[in-house]
N, CA, C and O atoms as CSV, one atom per row, in Angstrom:
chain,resi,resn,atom,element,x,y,z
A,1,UNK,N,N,118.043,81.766,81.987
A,1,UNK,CA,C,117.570,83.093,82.340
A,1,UNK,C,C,116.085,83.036,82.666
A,1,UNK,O,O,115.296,82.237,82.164
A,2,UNK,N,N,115.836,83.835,83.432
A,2,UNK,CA,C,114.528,84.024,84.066
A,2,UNK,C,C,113.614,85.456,83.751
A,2,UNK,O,O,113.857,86.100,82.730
A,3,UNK,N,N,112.598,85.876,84.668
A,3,UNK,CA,C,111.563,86.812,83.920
A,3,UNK,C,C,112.638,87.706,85.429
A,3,UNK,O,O,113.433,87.123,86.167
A,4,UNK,N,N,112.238,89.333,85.467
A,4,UNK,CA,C,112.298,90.013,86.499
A,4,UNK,C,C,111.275,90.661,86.614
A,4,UNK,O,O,110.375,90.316,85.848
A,5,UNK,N,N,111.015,91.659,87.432
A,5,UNK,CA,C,109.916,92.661,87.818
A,5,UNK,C,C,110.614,93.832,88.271
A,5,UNK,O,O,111.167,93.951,89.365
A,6,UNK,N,N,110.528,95.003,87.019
A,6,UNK,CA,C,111.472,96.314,87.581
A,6,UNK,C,C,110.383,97.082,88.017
A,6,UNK,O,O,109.442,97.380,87.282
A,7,UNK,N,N,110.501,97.455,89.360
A,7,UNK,CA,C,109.568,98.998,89.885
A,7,UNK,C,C,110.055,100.616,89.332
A,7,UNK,O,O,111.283,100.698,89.298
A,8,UNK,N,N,109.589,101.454,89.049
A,8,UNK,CA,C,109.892,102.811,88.660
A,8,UNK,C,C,109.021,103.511,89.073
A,8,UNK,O,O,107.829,103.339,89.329
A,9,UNK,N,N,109.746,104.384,89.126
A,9,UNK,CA,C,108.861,105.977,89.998
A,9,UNK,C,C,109.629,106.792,89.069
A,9,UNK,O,O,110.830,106.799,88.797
A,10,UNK,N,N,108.316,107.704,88.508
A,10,UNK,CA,C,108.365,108.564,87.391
A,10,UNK,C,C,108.019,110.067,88.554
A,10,UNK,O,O,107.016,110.123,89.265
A,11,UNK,N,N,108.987,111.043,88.504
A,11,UNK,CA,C,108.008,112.428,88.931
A,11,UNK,C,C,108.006,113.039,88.472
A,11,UNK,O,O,109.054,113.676,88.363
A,12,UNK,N,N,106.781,113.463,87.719
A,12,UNK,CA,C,106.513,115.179,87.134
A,12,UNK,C,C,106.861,116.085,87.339
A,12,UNK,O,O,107.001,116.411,88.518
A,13,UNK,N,N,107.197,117.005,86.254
A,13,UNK,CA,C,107.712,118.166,86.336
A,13,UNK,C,C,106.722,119.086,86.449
A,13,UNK,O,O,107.074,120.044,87.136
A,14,UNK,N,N,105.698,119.148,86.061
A,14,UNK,CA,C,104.160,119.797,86.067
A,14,UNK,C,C,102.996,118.917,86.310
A,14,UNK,O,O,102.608,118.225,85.368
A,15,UNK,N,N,102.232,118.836,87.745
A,15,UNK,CA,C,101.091,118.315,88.056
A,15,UNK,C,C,100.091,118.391,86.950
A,15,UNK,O,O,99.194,117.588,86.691
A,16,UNK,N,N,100.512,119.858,86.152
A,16,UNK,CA,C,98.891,120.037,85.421
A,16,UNK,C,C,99.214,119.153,83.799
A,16,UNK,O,O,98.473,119.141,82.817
A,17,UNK,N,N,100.283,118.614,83.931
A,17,UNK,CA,C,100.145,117.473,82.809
A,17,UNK,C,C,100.183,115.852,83.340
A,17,UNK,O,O,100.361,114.814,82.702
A,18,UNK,N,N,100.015,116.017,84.330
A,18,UNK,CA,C,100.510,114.584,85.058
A,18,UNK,C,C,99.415,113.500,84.251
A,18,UNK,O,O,99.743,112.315,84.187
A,19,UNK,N,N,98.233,113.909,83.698
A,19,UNK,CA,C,96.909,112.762,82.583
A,19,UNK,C,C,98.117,112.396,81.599
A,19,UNK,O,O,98.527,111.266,81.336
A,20,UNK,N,N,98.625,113.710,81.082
A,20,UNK,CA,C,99.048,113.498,79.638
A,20,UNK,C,C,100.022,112.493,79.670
A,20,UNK,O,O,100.134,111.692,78.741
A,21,UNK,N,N,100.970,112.460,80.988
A,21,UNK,CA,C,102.354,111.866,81.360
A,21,UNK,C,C,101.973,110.428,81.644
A,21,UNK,O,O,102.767,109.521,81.395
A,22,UNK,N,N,100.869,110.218,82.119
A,22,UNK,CA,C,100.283,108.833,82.452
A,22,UNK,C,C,99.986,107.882,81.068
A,22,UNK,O,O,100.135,106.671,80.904
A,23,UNK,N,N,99.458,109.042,80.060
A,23,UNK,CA,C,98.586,108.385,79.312
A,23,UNK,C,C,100.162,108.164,77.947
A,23,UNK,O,O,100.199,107.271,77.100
A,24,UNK,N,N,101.037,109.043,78.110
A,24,UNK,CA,C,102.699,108.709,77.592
A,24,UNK,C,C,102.827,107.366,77.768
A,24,UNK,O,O,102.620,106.520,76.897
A,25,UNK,N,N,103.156,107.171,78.855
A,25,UNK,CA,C,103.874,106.086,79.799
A,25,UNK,C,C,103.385,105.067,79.707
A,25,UNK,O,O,103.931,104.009,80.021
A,26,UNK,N,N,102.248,105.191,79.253
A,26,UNK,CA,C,101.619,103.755,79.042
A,26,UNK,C,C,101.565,103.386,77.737
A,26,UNK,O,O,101.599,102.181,77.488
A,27,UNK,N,N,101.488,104.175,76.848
A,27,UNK,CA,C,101.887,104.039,75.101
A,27,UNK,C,C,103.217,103.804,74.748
A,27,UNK,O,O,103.383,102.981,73.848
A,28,UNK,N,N,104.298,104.375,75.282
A,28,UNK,CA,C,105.801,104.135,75.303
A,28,UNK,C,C,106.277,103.279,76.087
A,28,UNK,O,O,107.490,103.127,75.942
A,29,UNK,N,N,105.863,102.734,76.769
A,29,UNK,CA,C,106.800,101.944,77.969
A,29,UNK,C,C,106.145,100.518,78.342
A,29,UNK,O,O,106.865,99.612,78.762
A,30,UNK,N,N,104.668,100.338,78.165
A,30,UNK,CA,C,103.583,99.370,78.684
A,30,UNK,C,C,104.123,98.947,79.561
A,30,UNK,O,O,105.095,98.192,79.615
A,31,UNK,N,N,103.330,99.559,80.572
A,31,UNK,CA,C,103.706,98.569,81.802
A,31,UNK,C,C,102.517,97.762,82.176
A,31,UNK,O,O,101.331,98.037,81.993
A,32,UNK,N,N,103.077,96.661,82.763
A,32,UNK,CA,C,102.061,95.265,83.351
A,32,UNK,C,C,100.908,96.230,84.600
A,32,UNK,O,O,99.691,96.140,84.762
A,33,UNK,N,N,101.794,96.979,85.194
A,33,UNK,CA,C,100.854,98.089,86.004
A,33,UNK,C,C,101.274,99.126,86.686
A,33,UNK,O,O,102.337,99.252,87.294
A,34,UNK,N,N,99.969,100.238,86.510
A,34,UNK,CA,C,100.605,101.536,86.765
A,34,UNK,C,C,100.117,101.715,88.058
A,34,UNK,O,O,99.282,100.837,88.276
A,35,UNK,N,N,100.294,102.616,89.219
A,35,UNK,CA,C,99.997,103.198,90.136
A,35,UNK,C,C,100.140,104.681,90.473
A,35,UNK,O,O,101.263,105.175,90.368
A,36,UNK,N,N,98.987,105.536,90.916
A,36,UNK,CA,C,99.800,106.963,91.481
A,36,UNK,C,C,99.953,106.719,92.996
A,36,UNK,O,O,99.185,106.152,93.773
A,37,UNK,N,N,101.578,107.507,93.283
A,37,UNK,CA,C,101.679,107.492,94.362
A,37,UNK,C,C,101.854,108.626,95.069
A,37,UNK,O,O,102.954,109.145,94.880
A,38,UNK,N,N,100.763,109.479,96.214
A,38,UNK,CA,C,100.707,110.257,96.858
A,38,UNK,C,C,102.386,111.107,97.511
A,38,UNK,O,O,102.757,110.790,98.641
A,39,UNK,N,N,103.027,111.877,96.890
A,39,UNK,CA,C,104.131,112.298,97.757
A,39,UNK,C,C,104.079,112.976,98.617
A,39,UNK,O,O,104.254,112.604,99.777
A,40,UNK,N,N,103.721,114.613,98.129
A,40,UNK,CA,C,103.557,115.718,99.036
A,40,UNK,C,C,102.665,116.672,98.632
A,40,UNK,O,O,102.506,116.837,97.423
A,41,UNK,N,N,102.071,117.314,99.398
A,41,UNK,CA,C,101.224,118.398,98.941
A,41,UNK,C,C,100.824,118.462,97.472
A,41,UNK,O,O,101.197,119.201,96.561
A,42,UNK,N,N,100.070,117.596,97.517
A,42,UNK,CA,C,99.611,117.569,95.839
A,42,UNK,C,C,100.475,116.954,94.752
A,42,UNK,O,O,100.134,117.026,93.572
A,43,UNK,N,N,101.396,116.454,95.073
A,43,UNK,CA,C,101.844,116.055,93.944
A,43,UNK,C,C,102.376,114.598,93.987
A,43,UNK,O,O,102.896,114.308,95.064
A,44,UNK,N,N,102.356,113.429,92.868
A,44,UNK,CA,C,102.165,112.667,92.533
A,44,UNK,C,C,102.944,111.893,91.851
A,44,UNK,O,O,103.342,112.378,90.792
A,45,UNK,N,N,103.394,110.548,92.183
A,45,UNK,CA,C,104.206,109.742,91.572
A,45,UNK,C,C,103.761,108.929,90.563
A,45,UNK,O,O,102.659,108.426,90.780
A,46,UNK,N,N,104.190,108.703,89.721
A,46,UNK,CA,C,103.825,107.320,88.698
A,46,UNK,C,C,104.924,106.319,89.226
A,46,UNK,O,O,106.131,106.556,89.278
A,47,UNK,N,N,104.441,105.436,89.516
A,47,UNK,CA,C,104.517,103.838,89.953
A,47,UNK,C,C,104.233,103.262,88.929
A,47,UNK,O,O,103.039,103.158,88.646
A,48,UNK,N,N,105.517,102.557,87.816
A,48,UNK,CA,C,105.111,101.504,87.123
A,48,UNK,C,C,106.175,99.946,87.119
A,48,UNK,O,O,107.385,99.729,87.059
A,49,UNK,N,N,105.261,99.329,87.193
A,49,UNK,CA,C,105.816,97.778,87.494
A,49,UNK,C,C,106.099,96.923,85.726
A,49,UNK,O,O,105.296,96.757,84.808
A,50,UNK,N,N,107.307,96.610,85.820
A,50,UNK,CA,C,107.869,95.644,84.313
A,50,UNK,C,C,108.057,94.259,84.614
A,50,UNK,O,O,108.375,93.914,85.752
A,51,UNK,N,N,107.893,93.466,83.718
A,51,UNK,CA,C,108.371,92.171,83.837
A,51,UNK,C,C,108.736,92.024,82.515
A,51,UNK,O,O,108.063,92.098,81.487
A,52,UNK,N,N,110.220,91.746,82.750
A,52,UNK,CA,C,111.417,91.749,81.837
A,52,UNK,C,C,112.267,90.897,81.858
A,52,UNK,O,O,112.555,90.538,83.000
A,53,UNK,N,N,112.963,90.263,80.823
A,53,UNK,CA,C,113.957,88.794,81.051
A,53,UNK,C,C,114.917,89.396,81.422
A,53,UNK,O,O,115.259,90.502,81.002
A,54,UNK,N,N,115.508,88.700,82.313
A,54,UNK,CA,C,116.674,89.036,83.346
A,54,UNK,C,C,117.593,88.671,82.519
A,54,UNK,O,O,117.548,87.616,81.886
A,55,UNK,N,N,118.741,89.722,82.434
A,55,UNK,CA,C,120.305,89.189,81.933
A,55,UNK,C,C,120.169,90.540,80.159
A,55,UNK,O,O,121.139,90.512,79.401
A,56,UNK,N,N,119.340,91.207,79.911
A,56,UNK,CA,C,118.997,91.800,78.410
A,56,UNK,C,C,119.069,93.164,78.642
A,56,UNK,O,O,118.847,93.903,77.683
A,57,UNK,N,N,119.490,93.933,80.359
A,57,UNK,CA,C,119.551,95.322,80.028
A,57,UNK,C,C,118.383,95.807,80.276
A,57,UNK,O,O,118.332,97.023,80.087
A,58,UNK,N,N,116.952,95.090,80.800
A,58,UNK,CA,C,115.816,95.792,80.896
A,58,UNK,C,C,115.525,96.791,81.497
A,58,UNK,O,O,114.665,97.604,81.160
A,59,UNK,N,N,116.267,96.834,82.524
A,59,UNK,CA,C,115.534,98.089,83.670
A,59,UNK,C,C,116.326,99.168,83.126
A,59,UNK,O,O,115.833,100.252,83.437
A,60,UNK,N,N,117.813,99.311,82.135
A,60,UNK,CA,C,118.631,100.779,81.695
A,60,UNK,C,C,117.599,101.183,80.509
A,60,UNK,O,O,117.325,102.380,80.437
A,61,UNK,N,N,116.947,100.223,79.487
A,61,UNK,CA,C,116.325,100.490,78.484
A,61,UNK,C,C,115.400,101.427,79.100
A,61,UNK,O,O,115.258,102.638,78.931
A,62,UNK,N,N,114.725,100.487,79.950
A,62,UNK,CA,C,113.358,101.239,80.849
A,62,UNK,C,C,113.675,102.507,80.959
A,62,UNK,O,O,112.889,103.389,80.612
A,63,UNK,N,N,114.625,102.706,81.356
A,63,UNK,CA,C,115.050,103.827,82.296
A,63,UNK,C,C,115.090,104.996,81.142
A,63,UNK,O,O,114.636,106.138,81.209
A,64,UNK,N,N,115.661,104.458,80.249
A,64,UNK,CA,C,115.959,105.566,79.104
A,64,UNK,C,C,114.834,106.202,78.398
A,64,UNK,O,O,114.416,107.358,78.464
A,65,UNK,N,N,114.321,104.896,77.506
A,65,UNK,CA,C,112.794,105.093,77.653
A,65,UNK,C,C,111.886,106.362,78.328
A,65,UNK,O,O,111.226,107.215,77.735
A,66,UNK,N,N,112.107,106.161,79.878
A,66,UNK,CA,C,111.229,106.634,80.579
A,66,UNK,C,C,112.197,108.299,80.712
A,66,UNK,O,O,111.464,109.279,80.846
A,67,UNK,N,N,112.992,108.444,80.693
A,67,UNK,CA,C,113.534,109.931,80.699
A,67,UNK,C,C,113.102,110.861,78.873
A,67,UNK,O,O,113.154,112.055,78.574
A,68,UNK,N,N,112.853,110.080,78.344
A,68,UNK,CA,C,112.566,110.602,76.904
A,68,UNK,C,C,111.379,111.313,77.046
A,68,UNK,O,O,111.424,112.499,76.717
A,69,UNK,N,N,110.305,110.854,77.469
A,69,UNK,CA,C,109.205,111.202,78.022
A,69,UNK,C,C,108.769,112.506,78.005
A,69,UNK,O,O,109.851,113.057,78.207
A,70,UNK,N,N,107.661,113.751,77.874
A,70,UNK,CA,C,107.910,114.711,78.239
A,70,UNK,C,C,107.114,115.078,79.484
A,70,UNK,O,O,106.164,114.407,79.887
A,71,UNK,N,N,107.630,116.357,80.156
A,71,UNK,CA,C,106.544,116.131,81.396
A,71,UNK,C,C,107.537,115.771,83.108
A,71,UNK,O,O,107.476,116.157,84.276
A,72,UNK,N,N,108.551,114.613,82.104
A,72,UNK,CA,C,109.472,113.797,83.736
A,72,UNK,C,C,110.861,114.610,84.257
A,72,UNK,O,O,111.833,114.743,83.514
A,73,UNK,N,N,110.821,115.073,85.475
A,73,UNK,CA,C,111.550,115.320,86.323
A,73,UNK,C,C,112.676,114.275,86.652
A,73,UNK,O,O,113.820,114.424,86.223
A,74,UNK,N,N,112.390,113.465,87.246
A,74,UNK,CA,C,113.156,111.990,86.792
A,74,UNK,C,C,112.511,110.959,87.263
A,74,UNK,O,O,111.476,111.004,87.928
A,75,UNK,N,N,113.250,109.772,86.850
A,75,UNK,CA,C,113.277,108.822,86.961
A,75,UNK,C,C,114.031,107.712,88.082
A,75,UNK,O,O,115.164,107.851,88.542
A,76,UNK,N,N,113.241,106.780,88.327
A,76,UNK,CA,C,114.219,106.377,89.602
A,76,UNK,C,C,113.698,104.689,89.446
A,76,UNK,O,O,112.572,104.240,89.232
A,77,UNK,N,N,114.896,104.052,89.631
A,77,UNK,CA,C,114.545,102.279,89.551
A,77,UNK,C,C,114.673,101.684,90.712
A,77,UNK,O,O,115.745,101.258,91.143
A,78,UNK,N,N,113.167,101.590,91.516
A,78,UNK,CA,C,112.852,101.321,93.384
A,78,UNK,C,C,113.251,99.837,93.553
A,78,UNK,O,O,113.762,99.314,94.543
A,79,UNK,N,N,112.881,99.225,92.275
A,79,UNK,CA,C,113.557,97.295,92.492
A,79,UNK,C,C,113.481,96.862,91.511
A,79,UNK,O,O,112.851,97.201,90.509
A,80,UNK,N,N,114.192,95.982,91.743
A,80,UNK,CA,C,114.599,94.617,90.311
A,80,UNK,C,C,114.283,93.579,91.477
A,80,UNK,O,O,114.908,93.724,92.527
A,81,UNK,N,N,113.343,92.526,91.370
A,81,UNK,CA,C,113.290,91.401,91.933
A,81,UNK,C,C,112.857,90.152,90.377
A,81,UNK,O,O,112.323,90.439,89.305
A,82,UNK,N,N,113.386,88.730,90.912
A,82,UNK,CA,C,113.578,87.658,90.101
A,82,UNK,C,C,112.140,87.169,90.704
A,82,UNK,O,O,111.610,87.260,91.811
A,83,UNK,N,N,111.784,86.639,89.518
A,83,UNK,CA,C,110.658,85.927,89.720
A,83,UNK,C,C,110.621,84.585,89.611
A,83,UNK,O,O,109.568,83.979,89.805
């Protein structure tokens, strides 16, 4: 078994907590790295990148994880690539 790299896009349910949702996401989930990503008229994606052993369920944990959250609209898993 090998390492992977899961991408996620988190979207807020409220812009005016989107600090608090960032500063969540990074205490619950650590990701290797976060990004915001510009959608529409003001509002804003969290982009976070995992590296996780392939074959253990990482990206559903992630996923679950990341819906617990408060603040998230949903959740969405953009890639799983092998490293």
């Amino acid at each position: 078994m090998g390492q992977v790299a899961v991408v996620m896009k988190i979207m807020p349910e409220d812009m005016g907590k989107f600090a608090q949702l960032k500063k969540d996401a990074v205490e619950a989930l650590k990701p290797y790295k976060m990004e915001e990503q510009p959608v529409a008229f003001g509002i804003v994606a969290l982009s976070l990148t995992f590296v996780v052993e392939d074959g253990v369920g990482g990206s559903d944990l992630l996923e679950a994880k990341a819906n617990k959250l408060s603040n998230v609209a949903s959740v969405e898993i953009v890639s799983v690539d092998r490293l």
